[in-house]
C-alpha positions, 0 to 999 in steps of 0.5 A: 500500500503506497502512501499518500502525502498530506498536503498542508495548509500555510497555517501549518507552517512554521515562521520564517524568522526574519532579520540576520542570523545573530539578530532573527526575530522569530514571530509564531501565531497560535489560534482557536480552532475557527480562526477567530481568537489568535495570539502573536508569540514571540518565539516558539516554546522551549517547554509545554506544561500539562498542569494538573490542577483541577481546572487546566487537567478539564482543559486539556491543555499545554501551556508555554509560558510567557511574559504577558508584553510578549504576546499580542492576543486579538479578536477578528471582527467579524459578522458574528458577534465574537469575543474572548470568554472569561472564567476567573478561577480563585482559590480561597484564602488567596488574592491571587486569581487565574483568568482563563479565556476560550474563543467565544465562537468555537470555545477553545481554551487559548490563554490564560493570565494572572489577576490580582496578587499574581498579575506581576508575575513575570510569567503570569500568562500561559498560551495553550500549546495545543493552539500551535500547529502541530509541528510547532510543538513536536520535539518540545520538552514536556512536563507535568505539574500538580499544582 
């Protein structure tokens, strides 16, 4: 049985980097799965978090990390009437609290970021890994954390 190549969408695709090589720039954009919600990352991640906490283990998600000025989060407009949609996770006895946000179209979890006592955080936002093509997250370093 012979094999069939996949063609792939431009979507699928890695970044050029741009710039020289000891100044390149290397810009990767994740999305939702309907296009609406896309987030601009500075760099393609070293690492992906499978957090197991009771809230990201529901959502399946692997996390980068990243400083919150990095990255650029925008909504499409379009026709439809889409927005970020907000869940805001805080823990009793802490005045730190989690916004977790999905695509309010076709509801996949893309982000989250600290609030309150955790918003100065230099890593206070997470970028779901599994909104990244494919290959952009093959070979990357894996943990697991029970927090």
């Amino acid at each position: 049985m012979a094999s069939e190549k996949v063609p792939t969408s431009s979507v699928d695709q890695l970044p050029h980097t741009s710039g020289t090589a000891s100044t390149s720039t290397q810009l990767l954009t994740a999305s939702c799965h309907c296009g609406h919600v896309t987030l601009e990352l500075p760099s393609p991640p070293t690492e992906l978090n499978e957090c197991r906490c009771t809230a990201c283990y529901k959502y399946g998600a692997l996390w980068a990390y990243y400083p919150r000025g990095d990255v650029m989060v925008t909504v499409a407009a379009t026709d439809k009437d889409v927005s970020l949609k907000e869940y805001v996770r805080s823990d009793k006895d802490s005045k730190a609290s989690i916004g977790f946000y999905s695509c309010g179209h076709c509801g996949c979890m893309t982000h989250w970021w600290g609030l309150g006592e955790q918003e100065g955080d230099e890593k206070s936002m997470g970028v779901n890994g599994r909104m990244l093509p494919e290959n952009a997250i093959e070979g990357v370093k894996r943990k697991i954390s029970r927090r």
